[in-house]
N, C-alpha and C positions, 0 to 999 in steps of 0.2 A: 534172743532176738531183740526185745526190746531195750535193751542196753545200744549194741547196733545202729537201731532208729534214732534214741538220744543223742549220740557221738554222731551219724550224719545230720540230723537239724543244727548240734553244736558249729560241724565246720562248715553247713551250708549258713548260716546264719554269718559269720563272721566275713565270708564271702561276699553277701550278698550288702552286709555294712561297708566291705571296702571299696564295694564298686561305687554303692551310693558316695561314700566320702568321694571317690576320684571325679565324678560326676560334679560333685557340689565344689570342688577345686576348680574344675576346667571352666565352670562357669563364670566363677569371680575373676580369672585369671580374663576371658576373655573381654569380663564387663569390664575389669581395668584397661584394658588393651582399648577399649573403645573408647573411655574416657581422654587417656592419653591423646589419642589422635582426634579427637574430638577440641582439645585444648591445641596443639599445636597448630590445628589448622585455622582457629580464629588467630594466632597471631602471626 
């Protein structure tokens, strides 16, 4: 059983780093996106 519990903290672990990474993607993705239109609209 405690093998089990190691193997589910292993894949929840790896899960729970890929949601953060896509979190911390959409983030940048959006602060460029405001930059962008941020520049376009002063000119």
């Amino acid at each position: 059983m405690n093998e089990n519990i190691m193997y589910a903290l292993e894949i929840m672990g790896k899960g729970m780093g890929s949601i953060f990474a896509v979190i911390i993607l959409l983030t940048i993705i959006v602060l460029l996106m405001a930059k962008i239109a941020e520049i376009r609209n002063k000119e």
